[in-house]
C-alpha positions in Angstrom: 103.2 107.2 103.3 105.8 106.8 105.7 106.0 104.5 108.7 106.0 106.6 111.7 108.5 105.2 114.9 109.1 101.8 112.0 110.8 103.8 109.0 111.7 102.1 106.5 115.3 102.6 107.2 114.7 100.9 110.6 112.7 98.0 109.4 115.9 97.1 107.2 118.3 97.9 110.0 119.5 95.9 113.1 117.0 97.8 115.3 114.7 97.4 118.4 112.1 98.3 116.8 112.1 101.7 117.8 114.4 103.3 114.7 117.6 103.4 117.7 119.9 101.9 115.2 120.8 101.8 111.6 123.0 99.8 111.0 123.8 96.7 108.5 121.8 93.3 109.0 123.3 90.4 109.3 122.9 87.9 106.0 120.3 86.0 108.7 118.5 88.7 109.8 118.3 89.8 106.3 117.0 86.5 105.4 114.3 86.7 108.2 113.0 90.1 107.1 112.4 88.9 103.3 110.6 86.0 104.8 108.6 88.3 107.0 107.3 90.4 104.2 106.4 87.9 101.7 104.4 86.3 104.4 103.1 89.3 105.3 101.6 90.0 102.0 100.9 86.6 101.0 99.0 86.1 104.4 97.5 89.6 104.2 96.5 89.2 100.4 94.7 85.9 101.9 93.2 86.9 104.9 93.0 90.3 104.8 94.4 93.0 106.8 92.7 91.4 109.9 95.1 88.1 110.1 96.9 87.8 113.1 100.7 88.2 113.2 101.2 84.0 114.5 99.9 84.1 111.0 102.7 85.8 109.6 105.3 83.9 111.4 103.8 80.5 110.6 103.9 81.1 106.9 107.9 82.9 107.4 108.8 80.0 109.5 109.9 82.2 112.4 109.1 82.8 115.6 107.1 85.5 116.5 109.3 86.7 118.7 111.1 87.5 114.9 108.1 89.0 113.6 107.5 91.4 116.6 111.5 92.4 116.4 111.0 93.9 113.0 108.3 95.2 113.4 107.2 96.4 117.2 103.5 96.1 116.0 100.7 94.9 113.7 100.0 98.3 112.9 103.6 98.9 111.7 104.0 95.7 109.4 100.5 96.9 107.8 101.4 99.9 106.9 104.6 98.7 105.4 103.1 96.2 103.5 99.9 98.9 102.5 102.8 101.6 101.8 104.8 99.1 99.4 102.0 98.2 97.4 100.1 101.5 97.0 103.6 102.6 95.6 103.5 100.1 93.0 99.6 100.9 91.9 100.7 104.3 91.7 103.5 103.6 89.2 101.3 100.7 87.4 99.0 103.7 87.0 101.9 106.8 85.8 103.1 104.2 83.3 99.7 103.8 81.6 98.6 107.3 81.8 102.7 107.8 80.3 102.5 104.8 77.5 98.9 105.2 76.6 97.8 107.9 74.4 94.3 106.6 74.2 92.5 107.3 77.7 90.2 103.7 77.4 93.6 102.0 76.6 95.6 103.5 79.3 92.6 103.3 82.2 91.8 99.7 81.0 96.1 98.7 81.1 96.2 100.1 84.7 93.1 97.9 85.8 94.5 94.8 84.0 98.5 95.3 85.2 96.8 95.9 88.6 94.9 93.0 89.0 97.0 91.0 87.3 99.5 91.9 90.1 97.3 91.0 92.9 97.9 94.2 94.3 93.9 95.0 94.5 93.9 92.3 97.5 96.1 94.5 99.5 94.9 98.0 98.9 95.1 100.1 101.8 91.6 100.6 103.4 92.2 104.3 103.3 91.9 104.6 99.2 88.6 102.3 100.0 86.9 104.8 102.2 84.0 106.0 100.3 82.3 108.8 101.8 78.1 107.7 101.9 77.2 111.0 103.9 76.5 113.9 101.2 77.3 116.1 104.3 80.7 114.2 104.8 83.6 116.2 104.9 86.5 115.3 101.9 90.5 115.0 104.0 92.5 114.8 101.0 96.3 115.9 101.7 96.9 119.1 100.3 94.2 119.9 97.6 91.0 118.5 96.3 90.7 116.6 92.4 86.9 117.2 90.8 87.8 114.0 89.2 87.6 111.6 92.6 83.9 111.7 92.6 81.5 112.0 89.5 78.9 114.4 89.3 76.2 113.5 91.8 78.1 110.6 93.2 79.7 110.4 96.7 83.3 111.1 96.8 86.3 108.9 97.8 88.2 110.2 100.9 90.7 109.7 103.4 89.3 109.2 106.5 91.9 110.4 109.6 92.5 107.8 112.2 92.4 109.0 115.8 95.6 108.6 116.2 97.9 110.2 118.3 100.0 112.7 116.3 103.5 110.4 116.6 102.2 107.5 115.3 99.8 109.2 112.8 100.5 107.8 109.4 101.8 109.9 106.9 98.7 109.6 103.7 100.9 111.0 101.3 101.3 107.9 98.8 97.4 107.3 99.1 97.1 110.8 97.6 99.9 110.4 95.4 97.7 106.9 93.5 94.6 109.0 94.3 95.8 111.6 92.1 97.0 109.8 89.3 93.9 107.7 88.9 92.3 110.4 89.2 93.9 112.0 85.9 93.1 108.5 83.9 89.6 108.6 84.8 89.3 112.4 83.8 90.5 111.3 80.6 88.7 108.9 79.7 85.2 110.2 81.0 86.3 113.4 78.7 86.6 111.5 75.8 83.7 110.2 76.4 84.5 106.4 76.7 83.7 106.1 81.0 80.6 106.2 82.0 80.5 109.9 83.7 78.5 108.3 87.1 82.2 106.5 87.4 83.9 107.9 90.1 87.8 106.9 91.2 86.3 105.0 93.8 84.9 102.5 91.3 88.5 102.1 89.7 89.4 101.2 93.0 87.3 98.5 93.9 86.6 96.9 90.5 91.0 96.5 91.3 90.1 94.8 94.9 87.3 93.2 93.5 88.9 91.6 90.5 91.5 90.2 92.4 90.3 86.9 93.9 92.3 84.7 95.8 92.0 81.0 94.6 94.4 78.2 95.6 95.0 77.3 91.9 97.1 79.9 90.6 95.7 79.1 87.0 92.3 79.1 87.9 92.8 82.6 89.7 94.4 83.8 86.9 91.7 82.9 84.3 88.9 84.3 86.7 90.5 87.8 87.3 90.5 88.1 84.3 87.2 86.8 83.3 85.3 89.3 85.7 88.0 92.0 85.0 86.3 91.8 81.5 83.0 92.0 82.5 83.6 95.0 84.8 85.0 97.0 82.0 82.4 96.1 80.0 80.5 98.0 82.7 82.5 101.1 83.2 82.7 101.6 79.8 79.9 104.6 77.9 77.9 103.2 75.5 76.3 105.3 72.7 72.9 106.6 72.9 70.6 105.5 70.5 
């Protein structure tokens, strides 16, 4: 995904906001954006996509004004943040599928480098949409995967925003982690170690489910990965008879 009016080269740029400029920050404003994005995904990973941006600026220790600079709406600092960590899912997820041979081992790495990354409290809502209506249409950029959806199960798609075509998001990344998740759950359903009813959709949100957020980083550490346990117990096949 790329931000569209916000790229990323004017997000890191001394800019209005509106991509005018590109040229070096200062150290400060440097400093200030940094501080902006950690915020931005601590507060986010907290409170959801829904937190306001005083939010943001509170736990930066800017102003808004600051916030609002670098990023000329909620909507834009959103996607950065969304676009940053769907990025890193997606390589979490080439790595195991690249490292792996074993299709349980490399599903079941991806889920536990994921979760252990925290990154499942700030998936985009997009790879989230799971289409209920058997009639629903399926918007995936490009082409379709068989393996989004098990047989008989409804299918994960990307939902377009009514947006107006300049600030429509580009859904590229979301298909790029879409696709390679896709490929671990094919293999591991073909060797017969997933459950075939498990859809990509369920990898998803055992990631966002996993991923609580507890003030004792200990304690949230030893419950993700208590319940990541016990919901790869439950994705896994088990033999009949």
């Amino acid at each position: 995904m790329h931000l569209q009016g916000s790229s990323w080269s004017a997000a890191v740029a001394s800019s209005d906001g509106n991509g005018g400029r590109n040229t070096p920050l200062r150290v400060d404003a440097q400093r200030n954006l940094e501080h902006v994005l950690r915020a931005a995904r601590e507060v986010f990973g907290e409170l959801g996509y829904g937190a306001p941006m005083e939010d943001v600026a509170r736990r930066a220790r800017v102003g808004v004004g600051t916030v609002y600079r670098r990023f000329p709406s909620k909507d834009v600092l959103v996607r950065r943040i969304a676009e940053e960590e769907t990025a890193r899912l997606t390589d979490q997820a080439r790595a195991a599928l690249g490292q792996e041979n074993e299709p349980w081992s490399a599903l079941a790495r991806f889920l536990r480098t994921s979760v252990a990354s925290g990154a499942g409290r700030l998936l985009p809502p997009q790879v989230l949409r799971v289409g209920v209506d058997a009639e629903a249409e399926i918007r995936l950029p490009q082409q379709r995967h068989a393996a989004l959806a098990a047989p008989g199960q409804p299918e994960l798609r990307l939902v377009e925003r009514p947006t107006a075509p300049e600030d429509e998001p580009d859904d590229s990344g979301a298909a790029a982690l879409l696709e390679v998740v896709g490929q671990l759950v094919e293999r591991a359903r073909a060797a017969g170690e997933l459950r075939p009813d498990v859809a990509v959709a369920d990898v998803l949100l055992v990631i966002a489910t996993a991923a609580p957020s507890l003030p004792d980083a200990a304690q949230q550490a030893a419950a993700s990965a208590r319940l990541l346990d016990i919901l790869l117990d439950g994705l896994r096949s088990r033999p009949v008879g």
